[in-house]
N, C-alpha and C positions, 0 to 999 in steps of 0.2 A: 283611505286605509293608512294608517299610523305606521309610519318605517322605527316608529321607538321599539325597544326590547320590550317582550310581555313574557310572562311567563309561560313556560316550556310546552307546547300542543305536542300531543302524544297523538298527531297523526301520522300515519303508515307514511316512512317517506317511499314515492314513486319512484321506479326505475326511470332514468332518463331517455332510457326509449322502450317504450313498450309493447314489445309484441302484442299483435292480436288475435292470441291462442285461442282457438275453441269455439270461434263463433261464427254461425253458418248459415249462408242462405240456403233452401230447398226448391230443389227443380220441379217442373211440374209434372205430375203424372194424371192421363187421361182415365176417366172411368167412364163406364158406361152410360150412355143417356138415361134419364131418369124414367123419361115413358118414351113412347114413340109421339115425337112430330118436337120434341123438347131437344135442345142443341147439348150435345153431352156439357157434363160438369167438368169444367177441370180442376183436377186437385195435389195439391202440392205434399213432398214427404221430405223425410233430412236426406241429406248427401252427405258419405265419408269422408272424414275428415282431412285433409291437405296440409302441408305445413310447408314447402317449400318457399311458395311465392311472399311469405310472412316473415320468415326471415330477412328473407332481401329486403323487401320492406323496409323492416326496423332496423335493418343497417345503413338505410340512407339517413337517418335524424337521429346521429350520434348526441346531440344536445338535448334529445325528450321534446316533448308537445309543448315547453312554452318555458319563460322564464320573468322573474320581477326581477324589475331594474327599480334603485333608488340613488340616493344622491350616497357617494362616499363620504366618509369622515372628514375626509380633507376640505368636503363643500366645493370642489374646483374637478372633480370627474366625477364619472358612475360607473356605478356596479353592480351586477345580476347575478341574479339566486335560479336556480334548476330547478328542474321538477322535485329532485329528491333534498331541494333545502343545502347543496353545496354551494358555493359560490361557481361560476362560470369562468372557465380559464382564461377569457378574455371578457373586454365590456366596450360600450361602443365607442367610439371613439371623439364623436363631439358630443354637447350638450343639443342636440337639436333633436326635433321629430324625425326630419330625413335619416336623420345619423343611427338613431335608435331604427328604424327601418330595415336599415342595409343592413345594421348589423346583426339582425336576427338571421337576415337570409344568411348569410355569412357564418354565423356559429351553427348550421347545422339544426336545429331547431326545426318542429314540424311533426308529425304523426302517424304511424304508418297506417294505411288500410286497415279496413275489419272485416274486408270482402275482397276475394281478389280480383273482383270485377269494378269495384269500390275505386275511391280516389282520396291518393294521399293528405292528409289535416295539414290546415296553415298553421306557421306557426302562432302560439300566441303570447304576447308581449303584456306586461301587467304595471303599471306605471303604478311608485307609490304616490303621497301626498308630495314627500320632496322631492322627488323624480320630476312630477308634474311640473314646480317650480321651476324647476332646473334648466326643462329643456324650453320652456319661454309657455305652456300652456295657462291657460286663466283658470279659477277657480270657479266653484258655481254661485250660480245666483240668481235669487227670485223678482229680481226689479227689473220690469221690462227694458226700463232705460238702461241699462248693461246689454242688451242683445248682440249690439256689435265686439263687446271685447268682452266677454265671461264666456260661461256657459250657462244657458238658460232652459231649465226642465221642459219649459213650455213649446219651445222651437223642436225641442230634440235635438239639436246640432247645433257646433260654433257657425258665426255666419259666417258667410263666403267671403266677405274680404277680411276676414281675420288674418294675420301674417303669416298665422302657423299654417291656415289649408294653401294662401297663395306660393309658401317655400315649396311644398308638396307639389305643387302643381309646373312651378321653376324644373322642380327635380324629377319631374316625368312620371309622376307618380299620379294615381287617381283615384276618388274615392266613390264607394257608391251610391246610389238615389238616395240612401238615409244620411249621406254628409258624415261629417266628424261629431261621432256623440262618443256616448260612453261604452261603446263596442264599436269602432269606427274599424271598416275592414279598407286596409290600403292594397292597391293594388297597381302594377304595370303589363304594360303586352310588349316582350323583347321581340327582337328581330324576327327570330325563329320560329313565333306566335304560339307559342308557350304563354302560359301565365305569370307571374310571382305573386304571391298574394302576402300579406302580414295583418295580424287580427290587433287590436289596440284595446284595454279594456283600464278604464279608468274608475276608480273605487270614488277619488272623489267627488265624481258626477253620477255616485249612485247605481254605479252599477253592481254592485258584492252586497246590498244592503236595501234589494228592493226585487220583486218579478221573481219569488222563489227565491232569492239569495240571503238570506242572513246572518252574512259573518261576520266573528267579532272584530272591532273595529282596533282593535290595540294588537294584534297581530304584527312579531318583525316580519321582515320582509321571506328572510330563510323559512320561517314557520305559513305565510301567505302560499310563498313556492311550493309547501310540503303538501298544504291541504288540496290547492289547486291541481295539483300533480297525481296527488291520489283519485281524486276524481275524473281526470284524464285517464288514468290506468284504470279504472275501474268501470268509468261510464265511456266518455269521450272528452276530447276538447273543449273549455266551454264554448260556447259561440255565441251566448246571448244569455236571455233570461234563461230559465231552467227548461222553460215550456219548449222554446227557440234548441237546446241543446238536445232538450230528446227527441224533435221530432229530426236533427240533425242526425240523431245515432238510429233513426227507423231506417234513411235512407242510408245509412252510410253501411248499416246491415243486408240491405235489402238496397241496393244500387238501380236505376230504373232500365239500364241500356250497358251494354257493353262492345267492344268495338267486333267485328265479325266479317269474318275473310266471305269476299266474293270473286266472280271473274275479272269484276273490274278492280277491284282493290277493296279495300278497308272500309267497311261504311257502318252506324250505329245500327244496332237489333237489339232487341228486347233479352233481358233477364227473366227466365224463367222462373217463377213463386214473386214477383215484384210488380210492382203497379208501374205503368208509364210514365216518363216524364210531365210529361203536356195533361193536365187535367181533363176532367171530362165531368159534364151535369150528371147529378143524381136525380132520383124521383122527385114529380114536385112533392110530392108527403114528408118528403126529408128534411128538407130545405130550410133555414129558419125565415122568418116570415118577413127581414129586407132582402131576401134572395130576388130576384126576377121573376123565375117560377112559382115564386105566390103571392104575386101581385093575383088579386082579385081570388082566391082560393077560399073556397067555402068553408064556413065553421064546422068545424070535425073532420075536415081532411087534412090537418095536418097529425101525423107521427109524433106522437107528445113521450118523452121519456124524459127523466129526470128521477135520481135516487129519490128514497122515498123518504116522506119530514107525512108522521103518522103517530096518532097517541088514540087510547081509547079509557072509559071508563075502568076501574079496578070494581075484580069481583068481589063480594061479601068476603070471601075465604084469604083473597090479598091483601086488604083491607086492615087483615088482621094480622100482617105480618109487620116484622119490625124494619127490613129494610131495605131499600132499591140499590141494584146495583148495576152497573154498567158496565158491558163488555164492547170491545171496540173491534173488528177484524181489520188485520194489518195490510194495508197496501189490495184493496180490495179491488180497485180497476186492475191494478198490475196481475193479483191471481187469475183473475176472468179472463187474460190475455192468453194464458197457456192454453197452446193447441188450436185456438178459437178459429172457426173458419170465417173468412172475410174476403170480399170481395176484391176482384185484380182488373174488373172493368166496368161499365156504364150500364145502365137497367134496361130490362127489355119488359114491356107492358101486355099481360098476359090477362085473359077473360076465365072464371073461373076456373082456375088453376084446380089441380089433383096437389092438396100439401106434401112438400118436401123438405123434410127436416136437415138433407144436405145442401138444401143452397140458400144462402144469404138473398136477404131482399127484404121489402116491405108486403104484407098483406092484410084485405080488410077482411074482416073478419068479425064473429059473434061468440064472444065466449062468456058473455051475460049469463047462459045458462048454468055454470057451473057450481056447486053448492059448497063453500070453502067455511073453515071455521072460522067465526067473526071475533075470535080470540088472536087472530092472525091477522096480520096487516094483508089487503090484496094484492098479490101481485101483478096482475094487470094494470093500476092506476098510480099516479103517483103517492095522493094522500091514504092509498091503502083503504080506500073505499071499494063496492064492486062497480063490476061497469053495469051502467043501462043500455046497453045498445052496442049495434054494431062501429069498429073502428080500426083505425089501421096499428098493427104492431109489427113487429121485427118476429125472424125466423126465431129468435131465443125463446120469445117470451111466446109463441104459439109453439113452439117442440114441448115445451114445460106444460102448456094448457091439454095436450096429448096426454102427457106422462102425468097429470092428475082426471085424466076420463073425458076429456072434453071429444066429442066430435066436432070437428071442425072441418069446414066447408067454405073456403074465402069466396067472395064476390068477385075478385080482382087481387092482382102482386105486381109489384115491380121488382124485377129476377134478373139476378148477376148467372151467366153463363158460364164467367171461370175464377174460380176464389180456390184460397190454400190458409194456411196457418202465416200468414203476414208478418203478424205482429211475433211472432215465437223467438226468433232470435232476439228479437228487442228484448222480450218479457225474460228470459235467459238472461240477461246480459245485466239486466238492471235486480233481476233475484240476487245472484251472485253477490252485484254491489252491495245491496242493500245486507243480507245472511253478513258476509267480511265488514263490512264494517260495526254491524250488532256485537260480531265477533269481540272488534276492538275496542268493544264498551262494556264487556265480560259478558255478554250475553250468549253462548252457543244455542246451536241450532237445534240442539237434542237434550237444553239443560230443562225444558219444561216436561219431558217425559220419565226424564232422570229422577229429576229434584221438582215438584211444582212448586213446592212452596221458595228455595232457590230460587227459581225462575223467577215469581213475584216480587219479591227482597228484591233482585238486580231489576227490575221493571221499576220497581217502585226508588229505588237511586240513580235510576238514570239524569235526572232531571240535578244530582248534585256531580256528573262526567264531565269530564273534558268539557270545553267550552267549542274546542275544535273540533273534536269529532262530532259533537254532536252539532254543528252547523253542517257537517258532512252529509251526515244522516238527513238532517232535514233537506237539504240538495237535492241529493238521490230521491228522496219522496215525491218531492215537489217536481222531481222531472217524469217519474211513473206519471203523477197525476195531472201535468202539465201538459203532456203528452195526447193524452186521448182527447183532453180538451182543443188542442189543434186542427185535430179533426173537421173539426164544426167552426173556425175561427170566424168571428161575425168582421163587418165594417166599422173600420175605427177611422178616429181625425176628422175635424172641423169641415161644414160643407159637404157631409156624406149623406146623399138622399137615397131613401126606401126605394129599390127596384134599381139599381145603378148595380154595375159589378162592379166588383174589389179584387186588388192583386191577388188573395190568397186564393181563388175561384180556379187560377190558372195552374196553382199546385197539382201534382199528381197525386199527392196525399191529401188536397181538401176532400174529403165523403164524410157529410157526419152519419151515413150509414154507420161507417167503423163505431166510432163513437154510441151510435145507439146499442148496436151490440154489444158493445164492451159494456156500457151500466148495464143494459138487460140483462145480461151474462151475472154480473157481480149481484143484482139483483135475486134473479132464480135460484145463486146457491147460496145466498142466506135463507130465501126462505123455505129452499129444500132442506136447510139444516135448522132453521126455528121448528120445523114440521119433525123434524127425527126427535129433536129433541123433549119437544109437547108428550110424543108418542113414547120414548122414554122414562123421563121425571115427571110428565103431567104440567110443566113449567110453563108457561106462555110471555112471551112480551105484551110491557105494556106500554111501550112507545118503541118507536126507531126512526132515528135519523143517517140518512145515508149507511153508512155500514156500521153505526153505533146503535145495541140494541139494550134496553134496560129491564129489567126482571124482576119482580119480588124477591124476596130472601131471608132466610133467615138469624144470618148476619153478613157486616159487611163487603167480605170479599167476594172473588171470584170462584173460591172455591165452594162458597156458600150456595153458588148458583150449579155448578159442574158436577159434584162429587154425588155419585149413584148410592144406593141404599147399602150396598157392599162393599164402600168403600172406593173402589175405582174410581177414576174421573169418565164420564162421558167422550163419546167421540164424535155426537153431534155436533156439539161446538169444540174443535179440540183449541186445546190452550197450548200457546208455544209461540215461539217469534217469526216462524214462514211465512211470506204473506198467503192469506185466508185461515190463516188462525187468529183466535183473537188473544185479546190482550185486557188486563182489567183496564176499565176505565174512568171508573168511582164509585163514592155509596153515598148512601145520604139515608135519613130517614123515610120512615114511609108519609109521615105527616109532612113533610115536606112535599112529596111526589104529588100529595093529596092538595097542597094550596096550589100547585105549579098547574095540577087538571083545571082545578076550580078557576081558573085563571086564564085555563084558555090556553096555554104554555106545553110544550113542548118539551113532555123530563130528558128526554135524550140528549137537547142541545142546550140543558142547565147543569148535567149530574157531573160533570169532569168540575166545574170552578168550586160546584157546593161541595165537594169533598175538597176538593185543595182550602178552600174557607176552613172548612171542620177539622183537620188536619192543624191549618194556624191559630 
């Protein structure tokens, strides 16, 4: 990242320390067993809101969550930039890593809580290009033979007798099993066995420009502070890639243990509405298939979800239209998060269960029989074919096969005992960011109900906004959608055999149960709203890719697709910037849509570039 002057980012500068108003875990409340011999559900609701212990909080990190440091003018000290883009009333005082260390701890820097059961954010430290220089660190580089003194993508870390980790190691300082990369977290244990931690995030080893991050690279150092700062305020600390910083802010909302008085003293208990520390195995149907538990696992027991990639033939009557258009729903895992109940432990394996559409789990099941319109993508399968046969789904996608007629009668479930709204304060926390920063790209929340055409004109200039904000924007997305994906994180790195465990197994948030629920969830309400809207306008899709759906039309916008015979816009698909609304997402001709079939092709995942084409 470039400590030269760029011109002026019009992002929100952040408070230097920022409270964390408003956001809250839910305690759990007991309901009733489901039937008899079935271990009641437990389930979670909000708890009133607190503000005490968040104050104090943010009055311990008078310097805000983090600071860029570059080289001075002079070339002979450094200086550091705040969250809100000020300079810092002090800088540190050598040119070294140690130096820059101490001296975050030292200015007060750091994050407070978002839970007051929660634990306070390291600070974090953002080295420019010439900061790098400065304090003796190497650049990057792709030739193996530099391993010892660069940085090299492939390693993921400086080597260990580098100068810069052996100073660190002189000055009592420790790094953890991922070594010194481009998020290297320093840390010491004082006397008192306390911690100190400091977080290092180095652009020119790719960290701001890869894993979710695409900022611009010409950024001064004040405008770098501002953007990162905002995202701190608005999301969390970074901590890593985007995927790494929201699964960060699930737990940091949702904390696993808290400390809890006994006769003998002080000892860790469980937070109520929050999963445990210490992981625990999921069903084998879950599982992806280098898991343990599906080694040797027959074909059709596993749990297959995946958004859906789905096109079908166009009817005589579409055929004859002039033009495909493309609607996109915004942040469509993030919407499906609201409220969603999700598991808080380990499956219990049940023999034809009585369905229960309050408890999370997998079941097998036969909803082959149901008779859907074939103008509709299915949604039991991924390609949006129907099923032949029996198979295992998620409690979303069997409550929705209920609520279109199905009888359903499982074989078998694997059934969570205590689930709540998990993810709710996440999905809160990240609406907010994402709605305020729309905000600061002229977009409000209410201007597509206002003005739709308005709304469209600002949709459609986005793409000529800020350079800053909208790397902001794309941040926040990429951590919504980065986030669910955690869930399910597979084995990565050289030498990793099928059926072996992997560190992320031992997370208390690995379940890609979560995960299947959340696409199932975003799943069922587009096609419970492709279905209002069929039933509506008569409209139907003729492809969809994940949550991008594409329509006949009679010309090419969005409004060509929405607007009712009266005039009104429709409120099957409502149009506007909340996530699960949609948003335009192209046009194109219809003879186009028409070679892209012929072809085998997929118009959903070609109609955004052919209108930006048609546009040029």
């Amino acid at each position: 990242m470039a400590a030269a002057a760029a011109p002026t980012a019009a992002v929100p500068a952040a408070a230097p320390a920022p409270a964390a108003a408003s956001r809250r875990a839910a305690p759990a409340r007991p309901a009733a067993a489901a039937r008899r011999g079935r271990p009641a559900v437990k389930k979670v609701s909000a708890a009133p809101a607190v503000s005490d212990w968040e104050a104090a909080a943010a009055a311990r990190f008078p310097g805000g969550p983090l600071a860029v440091v570059d080289a001075a003018p002079d070339g002979k000290t450094l200086t550091a930039y705040l969250a809100d883009g000020r300079p810092a009333p002090t800088a540190p005082g050598t040119r070294t890593v140690v130096g820059v260390v101490e001296w975050a701890l030292g200015a007060g820097l750091g994050s407070a809580r978002l839970h007051r059961f929660g634990k306070d954010g390291d600070p974090l430290v953002v080295l420019t290009d010439a900061a790098l220089a400065a304090i003796g660190l190497p650049p990057m580089s792709n030739e193996e033979r530099h391993e010892k003194t660069h940085y090299v993508p492939r390693t993921g870390a400086l080597h260990p007798s580098h100068r810069a980790v052996k100073a660190l190691g002189k000055a009592g300082w420790e790094l953890t099993k991922r070594g010194f990369g481009p998020w290297a977290r320093i840390f010491r244990r004082p006397e008192d066995g306390s911690r100190e931690c400091v977080q290092l995030c180095i652009p020119a080893w790719r960290a701001l420009s890869s894993d979710g991050w695409s900022l611009p690279a010409d950024l001064s150092a004040p405008q770098l502070a501002a953007l990162l700062g905002t995202y701190a305020s608005r999301v969390i600390t970074p901590r890593g890639t985007t995927s790494v910083s929201g699964l960060e802010l699930v737990t940091a909302l949702r904390p696993p243990t808290r400390a809890q008085r006994t006769e003998a003293g002080y000892v860790s208990g469980p937070v109520e509405g929050s999963r445990p520390a210490k992981g625990f195995d999921p069903a084998p149907p879950e599982v992806p298939d280098m898991h343990p538990l599906a080694q040797g696992r027959q074909a059709g027991e596993e749990l297959v979800t995946e958004a859906w990639n789905w096109h079908r033939p166009l009817t005589p009557g579409e055929e004859q239209m002039p033009f495909a258009v493309g609607l996109d729903v915004n942040t469509a895992f993030l919407a499906a998060a609201a409220r969603l109940n999700l598991p808080l432990c380990g499956p219990v394996l049940e023999e034809r269960p009585a369905f229960d559409r309050r408890i999370p789990g997998s079941w097998y099941a036969d909803v082959s029989g149901l008779q859907l319109d074939p103008l509709l993508p299915n949604p039991f399968t991924q390609d949006g074919s129907a099923p032949q046969g029996p198979a295992w789904y998620s409690t979303a996608k069997l409550a929705y096969a209920v609520e279109l007629g199905a009888d359903i009668r499982p074989e078998r479930a694997w059934l969570r005992t205590e689930s709540g709204p998990y993810l709710d304060p996440w999905h809160k926390r990240l609406r907010q960011a994402y709605l305020d920063t729309m905000a600061d790209l002229g977009v409000s929340g209410d201007l597509a109900e206002t003005d739709p055409v308005a709304f469209l004109d600002a949709m459609a200039g986005l793409k000529q906004g800020d350079e800053a904000l909208l790397a902001l924007l794309g941040a926040i997305k990429q951590t919504a959608k980065g986030t669910v994906g955690k869930f399910r994180e597979k084995a990565r790195g050289v030498g990793y055999r099928p059926g072996e465990r992997w560190p992320a197994l031992e997370r208390g948030t690995w379940d890609p149960l979560i995960r299947v629920l959340v696409v199932d969830t975003a799943t069922v309400n587009l096609h419970r709203k492709l279905r209002r809207l069929q039933a509506e306008l008569g409209t139907a899709p003729i492809a969809v890719l994940s949550d991008c759906a594409v329509f006949p039309a009679t010309g090419p916008t969005a409004l060509d697709v929405l607007t009712r015979p009266d005039g009104a816009l429709t409120t099957a698909l409502r149009l506007g910037v909340s996530p699960g609304h949609v948003k335009f997402e192209g046009a194109t001709p219809m003879s186009q849509v028409q070679q892209w079939l012929a072809d085998g092709a997929n118009p959903a995942s070609l109609i955004k570039a052919a209108d930006r084409d048609r546009e040029e």
